[in-house]
N, C-alpha and C positions, 0 to 999 in steps of 0.2 A: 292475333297477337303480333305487335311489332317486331321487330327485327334488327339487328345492327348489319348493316353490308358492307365491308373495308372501311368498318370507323366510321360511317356515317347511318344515323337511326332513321328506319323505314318505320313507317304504321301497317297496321295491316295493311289498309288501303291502298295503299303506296308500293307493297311490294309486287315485285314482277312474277312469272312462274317461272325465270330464269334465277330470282333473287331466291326463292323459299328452296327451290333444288340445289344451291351452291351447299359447298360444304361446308359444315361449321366449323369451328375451331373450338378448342376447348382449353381447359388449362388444370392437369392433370399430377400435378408433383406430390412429394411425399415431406412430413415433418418427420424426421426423424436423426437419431447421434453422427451418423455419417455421412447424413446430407446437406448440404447450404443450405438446408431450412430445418435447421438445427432446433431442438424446446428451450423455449427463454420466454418465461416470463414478460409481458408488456411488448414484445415484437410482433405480435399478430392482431388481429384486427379482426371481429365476425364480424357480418354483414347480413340480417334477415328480412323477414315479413311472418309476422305471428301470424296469419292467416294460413301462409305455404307449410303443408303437413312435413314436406322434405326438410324445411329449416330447421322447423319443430324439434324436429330429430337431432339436432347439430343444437340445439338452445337446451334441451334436454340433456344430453351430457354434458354440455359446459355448466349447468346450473346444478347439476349432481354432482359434481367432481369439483364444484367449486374453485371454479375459473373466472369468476369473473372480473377480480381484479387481475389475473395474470392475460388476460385475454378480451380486449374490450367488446359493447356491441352496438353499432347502429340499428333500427328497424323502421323499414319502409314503412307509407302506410298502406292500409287494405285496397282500399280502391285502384285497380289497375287502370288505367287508362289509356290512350293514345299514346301516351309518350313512355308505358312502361310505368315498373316500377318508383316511387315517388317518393323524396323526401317531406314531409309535412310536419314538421318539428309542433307545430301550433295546434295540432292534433289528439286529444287524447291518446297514449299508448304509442305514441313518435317519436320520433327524434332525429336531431338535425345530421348530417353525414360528417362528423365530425374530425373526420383527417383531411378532405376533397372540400369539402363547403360545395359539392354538387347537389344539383336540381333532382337529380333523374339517375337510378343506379347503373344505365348505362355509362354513364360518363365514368365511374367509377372501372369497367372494365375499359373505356379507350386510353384511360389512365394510366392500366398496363398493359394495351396494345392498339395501338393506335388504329393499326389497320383490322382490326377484329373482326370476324364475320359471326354469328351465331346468336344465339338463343340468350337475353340476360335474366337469370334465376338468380333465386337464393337456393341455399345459402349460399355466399362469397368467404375463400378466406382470406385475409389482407396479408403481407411479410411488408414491416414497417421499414424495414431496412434495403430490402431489394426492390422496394417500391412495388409492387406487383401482385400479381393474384396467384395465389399458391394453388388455390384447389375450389373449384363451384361443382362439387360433384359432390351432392350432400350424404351416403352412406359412406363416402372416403374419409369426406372431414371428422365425421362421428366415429370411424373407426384409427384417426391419425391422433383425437383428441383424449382417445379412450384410450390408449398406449403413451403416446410422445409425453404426453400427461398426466398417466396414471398414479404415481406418488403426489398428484396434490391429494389424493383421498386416502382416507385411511380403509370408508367404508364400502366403497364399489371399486368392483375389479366387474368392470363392463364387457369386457372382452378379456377372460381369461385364457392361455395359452390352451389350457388339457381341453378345453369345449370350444376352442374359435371352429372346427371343424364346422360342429353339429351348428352354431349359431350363425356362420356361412349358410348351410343348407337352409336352414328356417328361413332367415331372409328372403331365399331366393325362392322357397316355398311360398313366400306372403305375397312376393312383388308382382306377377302376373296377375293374380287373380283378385285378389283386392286393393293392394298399394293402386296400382296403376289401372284394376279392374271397375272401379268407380269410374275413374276419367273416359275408358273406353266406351261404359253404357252412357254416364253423358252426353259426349259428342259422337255417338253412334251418326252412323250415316245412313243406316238402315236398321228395320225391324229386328233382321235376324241377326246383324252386328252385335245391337242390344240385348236380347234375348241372349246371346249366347254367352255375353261377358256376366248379366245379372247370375243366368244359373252357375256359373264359374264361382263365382265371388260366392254366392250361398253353400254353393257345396264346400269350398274353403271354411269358410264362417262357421258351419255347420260340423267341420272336421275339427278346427279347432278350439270348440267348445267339447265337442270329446274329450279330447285332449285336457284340459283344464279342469275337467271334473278330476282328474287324480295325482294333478301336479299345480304348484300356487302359480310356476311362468313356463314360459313357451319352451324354457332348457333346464327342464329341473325347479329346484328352489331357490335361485336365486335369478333375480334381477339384472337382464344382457342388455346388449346391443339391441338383440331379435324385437326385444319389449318395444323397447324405444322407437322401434321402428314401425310396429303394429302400432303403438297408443294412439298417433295422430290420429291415424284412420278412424279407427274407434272413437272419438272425443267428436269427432266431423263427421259421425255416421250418423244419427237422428235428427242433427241442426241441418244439414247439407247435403249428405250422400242419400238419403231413405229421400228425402222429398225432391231437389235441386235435378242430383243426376236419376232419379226415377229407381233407385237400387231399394224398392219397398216390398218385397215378398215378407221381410222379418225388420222388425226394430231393433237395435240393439237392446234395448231393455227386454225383449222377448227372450234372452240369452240367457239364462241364470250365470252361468261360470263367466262368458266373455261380460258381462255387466258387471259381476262383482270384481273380477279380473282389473277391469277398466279402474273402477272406485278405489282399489288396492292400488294403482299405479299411479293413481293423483294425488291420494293422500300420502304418499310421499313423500317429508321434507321438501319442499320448494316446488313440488312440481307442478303444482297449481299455479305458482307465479307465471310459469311459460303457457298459460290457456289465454287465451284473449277470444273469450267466444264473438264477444262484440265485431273482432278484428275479422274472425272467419265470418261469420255472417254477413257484414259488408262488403268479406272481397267476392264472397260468388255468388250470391243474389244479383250485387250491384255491376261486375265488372261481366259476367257471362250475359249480356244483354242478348246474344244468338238463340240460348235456354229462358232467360229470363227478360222477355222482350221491355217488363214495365218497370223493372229493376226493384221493385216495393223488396225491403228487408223481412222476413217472417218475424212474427212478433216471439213467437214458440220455437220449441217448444220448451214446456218446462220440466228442466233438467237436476236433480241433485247429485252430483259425483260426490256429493262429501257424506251420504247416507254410509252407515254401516255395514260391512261385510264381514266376512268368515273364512278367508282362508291361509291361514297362519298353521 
């Protein structure tokens, strides 16, 4: 994966082992009443890739909470390539970078720092006013969006004060072991790398279909952050994680709760709008060429998330 090093984008290839060890820099700030990045409506700017399960998360509350005229969004397309993340407006499921008219989302962060070193992801969040990047650190945005802008909803309280505790802990329960436990068996570097992140991720997987047999979400009965954070995973675990990064002991459809769990969270109001399987499926079949030497898209599998469930 390329690289930005003082403002200037490296490719993989290109970078040094002095470039990948520098440190990165990041851009970490907060929306909220007492900060210069104040909630106002049309001041912010999202920045995604339907593919990346992290944005997902951050498209996921702005499309619940019904943001999206107060808050615009560009999205990359899937295919990563050499130069990074990519505008492809001509694209199915694209669109042009509509405040920059840039090529390539890094340009979007030398935009607000010229000299930037680090990693460009989504999500991005834009301040139309400061010019700059408020926040790429996709559970802050989801949890700055789920507050800073909690009265555009009537129906979701995402992050309610009496449970942020417990929906903290969940998260941080999900992120080792499956959030981030897919990527590690993927690009394992060794047998036993692999082996130990698969059994990790199953034993979670496995713990949290427990779980679900006696509660409808991950904090009770209603509908958090925690969810949002899980769904990605789950929607990219049969297409991508079970075959792509080798996480195949169980299907998710082998899950009774976490599959019905999953169906429940899609049929949703809108939340189907934020799946682009087409989009995941192209970015990591096609762009992990290291895993996927011939790049061929799977045609399968076939999936219905809109079938019927039962837990109300």
């Amino acid at each position: 994966m390329g690289r930005l090093i003082d403002g200037h984008w490296k490719t993989a290839d290109e970078l040094t082992e002095s470039d990948r060890n520098k440190r990165g820099d990041s851009f970490r700030d907060r929306i909220h009443s007492e900060s210069q990045y104040f909630p106002e409506a049309g001041r912010y700017h999202l920045y995604i890739a339907r593919a990346c399960p992290w944005a997902h998360g951050a498209a996921l509350v702005r499309k619940l909470l019904g943001l999206e005229d107060a808050i615009p969004m560009d999205i990359v397309e899937p295919y990563r390539g050499g130069g990074g993340w990519q505008f492809s407006p001509n694209k199915p499921g694209c669109t042009p970078d509509s405040l920059h008219d840039s090529e390539f989302l890094h340009e979007v962060y030398t935009a607000a720092d010229s000299e930037y070193t680090g990693g460009v992801t989504t999500p991005v969040l834009w301040d139309r006013d400061e010019e700059t990047i408020v926040n790429n650190e996709s559970i802050e945005i989801m949890e700055m969006l789920a507050t800073a802008f909690a009265d555009h909803s009537d129906e979701y309280d995402l992050y309610p004060a009496e449970t942020r505790d417990r929906i903290d802990a969940v998260i941080e329960e999900l992120h080792e072991p499956i959030l981030k436990g897919a990527y590690t068996a993927g690009f394992a570097d060794s047998q036993g790398t692999y082996e130990r992140a698969v059994d990790s991720m199953f034993d979670a997987l496995d713990y949290w279909e427990a779980v679900l047999e006696d509660q409808r979400f991950l904090v009770g009965d209603s509908l958090t952050l925690a969810d949002l954070r899980l769904f990605p995973a789950l929607v990219r675990f049969d297409p991508v994680y079970y075959t792509h990064f080798k996480c195949n002991v169980r299907r998710l459809v082998d899950y009774p709760n976490l599959w019905a769990y999953t169906r429940d969270i899609y049929q949703h109001d809108g939340v189907s709008e934020t799946v682009n399987l087409d989009h995941i499926k192209q970015h990591y079949y096609r762009s992990h060429t290291d895993i996927n030497p011939t790049g061929f898209v799977p045609v399968g599998p076939d999936i219905d998330f809109t079938a019927s469930y039962d837990r109300e």
